[in-house]
C-alpha positions as CSV (number, residue, x, y, z in Angstrom):
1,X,-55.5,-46.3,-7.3
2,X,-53.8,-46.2,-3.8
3,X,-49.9,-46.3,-3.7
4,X,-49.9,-50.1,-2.4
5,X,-51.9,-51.5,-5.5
6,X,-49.3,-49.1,-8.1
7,X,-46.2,-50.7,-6.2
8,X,-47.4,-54.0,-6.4
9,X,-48.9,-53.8,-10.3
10,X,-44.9,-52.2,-10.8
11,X,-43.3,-55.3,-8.9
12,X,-45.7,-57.9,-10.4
13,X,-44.4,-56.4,-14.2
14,X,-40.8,-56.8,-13.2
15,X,-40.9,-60.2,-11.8
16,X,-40.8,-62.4,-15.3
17,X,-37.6,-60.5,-16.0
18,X,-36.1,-60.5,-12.5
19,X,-36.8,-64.2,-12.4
20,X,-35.5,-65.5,-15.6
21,X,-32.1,-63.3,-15.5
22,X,-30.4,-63.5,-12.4
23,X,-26.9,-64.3,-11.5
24,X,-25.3,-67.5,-10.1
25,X,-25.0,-69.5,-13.4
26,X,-21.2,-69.6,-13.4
27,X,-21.0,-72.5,-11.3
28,X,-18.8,-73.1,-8.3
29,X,-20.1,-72.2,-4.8
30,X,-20.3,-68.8,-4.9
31,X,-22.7,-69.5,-7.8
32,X,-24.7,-72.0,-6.0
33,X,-25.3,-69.5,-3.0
34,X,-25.9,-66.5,-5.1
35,X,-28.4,-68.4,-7.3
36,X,-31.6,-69.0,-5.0
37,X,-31.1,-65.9,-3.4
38,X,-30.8,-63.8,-6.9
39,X,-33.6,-65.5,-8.6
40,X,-37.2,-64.8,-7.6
41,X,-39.1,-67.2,-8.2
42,X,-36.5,-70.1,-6.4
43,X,-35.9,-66.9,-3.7
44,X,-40.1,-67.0,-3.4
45,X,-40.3,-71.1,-3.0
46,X,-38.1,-71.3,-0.6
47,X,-39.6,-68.7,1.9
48,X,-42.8,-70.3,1.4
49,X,-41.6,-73.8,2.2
50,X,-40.6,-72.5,5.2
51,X,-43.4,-70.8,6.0
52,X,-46.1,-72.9,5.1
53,X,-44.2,-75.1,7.2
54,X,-45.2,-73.2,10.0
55,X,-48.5,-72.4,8.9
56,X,-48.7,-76.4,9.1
57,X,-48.0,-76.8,12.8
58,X,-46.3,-79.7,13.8
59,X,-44.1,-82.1,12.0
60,X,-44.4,-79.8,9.2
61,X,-42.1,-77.6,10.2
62,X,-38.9,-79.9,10.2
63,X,-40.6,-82.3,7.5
64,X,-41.1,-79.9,4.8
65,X,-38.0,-77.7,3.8
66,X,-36.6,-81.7,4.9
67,X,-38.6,-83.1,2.0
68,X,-37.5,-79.8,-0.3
69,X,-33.8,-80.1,0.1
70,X,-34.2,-84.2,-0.3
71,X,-36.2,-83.5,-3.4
72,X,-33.5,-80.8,-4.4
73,X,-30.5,-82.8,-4.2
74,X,-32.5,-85.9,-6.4
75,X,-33.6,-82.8,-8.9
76,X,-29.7,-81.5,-8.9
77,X,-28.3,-84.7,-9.9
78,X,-30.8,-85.5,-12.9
79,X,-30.0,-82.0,-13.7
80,X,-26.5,-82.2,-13.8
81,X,-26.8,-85.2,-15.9
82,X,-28.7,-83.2,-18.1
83,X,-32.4,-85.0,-17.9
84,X,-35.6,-82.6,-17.4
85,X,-38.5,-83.0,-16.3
86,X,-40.6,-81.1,-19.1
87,X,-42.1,-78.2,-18.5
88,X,-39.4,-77.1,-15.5
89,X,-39.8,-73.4,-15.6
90,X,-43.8,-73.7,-15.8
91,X,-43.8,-76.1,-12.7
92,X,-41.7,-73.7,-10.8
93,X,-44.0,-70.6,-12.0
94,X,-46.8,-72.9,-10.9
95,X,-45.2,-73.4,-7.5
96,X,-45.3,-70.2,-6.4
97,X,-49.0,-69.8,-7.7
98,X,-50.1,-73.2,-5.3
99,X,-47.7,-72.6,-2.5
100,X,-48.7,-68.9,-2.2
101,X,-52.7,-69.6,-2.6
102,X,-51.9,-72.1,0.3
103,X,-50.2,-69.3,2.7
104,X,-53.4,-66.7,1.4
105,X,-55.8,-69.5,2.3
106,X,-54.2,-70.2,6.0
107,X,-55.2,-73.8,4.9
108,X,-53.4,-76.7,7.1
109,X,-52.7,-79.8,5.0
110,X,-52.3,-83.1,6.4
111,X,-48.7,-83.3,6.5
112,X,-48.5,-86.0,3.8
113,X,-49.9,-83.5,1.4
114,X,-47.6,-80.8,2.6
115,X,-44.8,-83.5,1.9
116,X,-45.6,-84.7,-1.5
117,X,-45.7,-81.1,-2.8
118,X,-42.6,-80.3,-0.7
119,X,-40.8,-83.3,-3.1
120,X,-42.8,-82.8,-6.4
121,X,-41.7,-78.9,-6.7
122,X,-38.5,-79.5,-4.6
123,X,-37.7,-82.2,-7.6
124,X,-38.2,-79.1,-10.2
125,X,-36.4,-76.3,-8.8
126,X,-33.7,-79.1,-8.1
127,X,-33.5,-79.6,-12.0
128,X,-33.6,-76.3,-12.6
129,X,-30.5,-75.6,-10.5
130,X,-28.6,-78.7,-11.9
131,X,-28.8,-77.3,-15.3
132,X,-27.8,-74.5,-14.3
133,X,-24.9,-75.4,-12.3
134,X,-22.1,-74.4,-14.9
135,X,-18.1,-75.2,-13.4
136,X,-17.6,-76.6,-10.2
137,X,-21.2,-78.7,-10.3
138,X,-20.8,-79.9,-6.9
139,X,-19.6,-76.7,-5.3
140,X,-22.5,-75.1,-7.6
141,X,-24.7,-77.7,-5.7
142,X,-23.8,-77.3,-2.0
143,X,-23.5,-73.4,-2.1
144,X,-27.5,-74.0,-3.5
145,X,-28.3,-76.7,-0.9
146,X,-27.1,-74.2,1.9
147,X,-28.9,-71.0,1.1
148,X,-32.0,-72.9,0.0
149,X,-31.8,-74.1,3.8
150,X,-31.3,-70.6,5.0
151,X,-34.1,-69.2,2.9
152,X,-36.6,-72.2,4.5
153,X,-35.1,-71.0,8.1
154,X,-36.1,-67.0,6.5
155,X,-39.6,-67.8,6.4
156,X,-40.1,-70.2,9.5
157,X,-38.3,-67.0,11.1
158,X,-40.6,-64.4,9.4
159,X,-43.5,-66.8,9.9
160,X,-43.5,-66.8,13.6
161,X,-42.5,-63.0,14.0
162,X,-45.1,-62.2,11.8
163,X,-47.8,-64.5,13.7
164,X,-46.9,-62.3,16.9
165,X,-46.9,-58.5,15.2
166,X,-49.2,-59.1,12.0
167,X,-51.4,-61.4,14.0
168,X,-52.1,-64.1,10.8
169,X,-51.9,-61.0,8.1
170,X,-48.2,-62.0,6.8
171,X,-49.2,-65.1,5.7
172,X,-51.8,-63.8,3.5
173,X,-49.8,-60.7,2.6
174,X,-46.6,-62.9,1.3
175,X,-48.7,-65.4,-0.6
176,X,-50.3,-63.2,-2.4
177,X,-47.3,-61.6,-3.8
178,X,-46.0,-65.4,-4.5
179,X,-49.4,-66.2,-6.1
180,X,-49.4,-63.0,-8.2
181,X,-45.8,-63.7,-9.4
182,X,-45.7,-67.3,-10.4
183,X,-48.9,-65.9,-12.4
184,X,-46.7,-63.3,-14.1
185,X,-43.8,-65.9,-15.0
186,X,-46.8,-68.0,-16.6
187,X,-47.7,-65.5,-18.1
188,X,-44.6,-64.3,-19.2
């Protein structure tokens, strides 16, 4: 077995725990900037957003992590009113499963498409954030809002480098891993 597929196997194993204990639960803003980019399965969605954005052309790359944050901020608040949407962690898992088959498949939606799964899993890491949000909810929320915009601007960023030095390869490459480790959390 080569040392790629060992490291991989290794990081696919860790990712149910990494994903499901992370810090940024205490609330406040702090909080809400530490929790997307501590947890990896909202840390995954939101680089894919951005870059299946990009892999969209277009529209699609303002429309998207536009329709993600909407769709967060509408999850946030039924969160922090404590409603769910039923199975929230399984929808996130599943996320990162359809979003990184999408970047391995180099497929371009039609930008409606790209939009309504932008909202519909936007809407569900939303939730999860707003029942998460601990003190300081609105703090919690806009330290959350701002480095889930930073991590969409991450992978429009690494998209384009990558389309210049990886010449498509990224893509493929990074949804892989995202498919392989919303299959671990569902599995886990």
């Amino acid at each position: 077995m080569s040392m790629k597929k060992v490291l991989l196997v290794a990081a696919t194993m860790a990712v149910p725990t990494v994903a499901l204990a992370h810090p940024g639960h205490d609330g406040g803003l702090v909080g809400g900037l530490l929790h997307p980019l501590t947890g990896w399965d909202h840390l995954l969605a939101m680089l894919a957003i951005g870059m299946l954005a990009v892999q969209m052309k277009g529209r699609s790359q303002w429309a998207l992590p536009l329709a993600f944050i909407t769709a967060l901020v509408a999850g946030g608040m039924l969160g922090l009113m404590g409603m769910g949407l039923g199975p929230v962690e399984l929808i996130i898992a599943a996320s990162l499963v359809v979003l990184g088959s999408l970047l391995v498949s180099q497929k371009r939606l039609p930008l409606q498409v790209g939009v309504v799964l932008a909202v519909f899993f936007g809407l569900y890491h939303g939730v999860a954030h707003g029942l998460e949000a601990g003190t300081a909810p609105g703090a919690f929320m806009l330290g959350m809002l701002l480095a889930s915009a930073m991590l969409h601007g991450a992978g429009i960023l690494m998209m384009r480098l990558g389309q210049q030095v990886w010449a498509g390869h990224l893509a493929r490459i990074a949804g892989a891993g995202m498919a392989v480790a919303g299959g671990a959390l569902l599995l886990g």
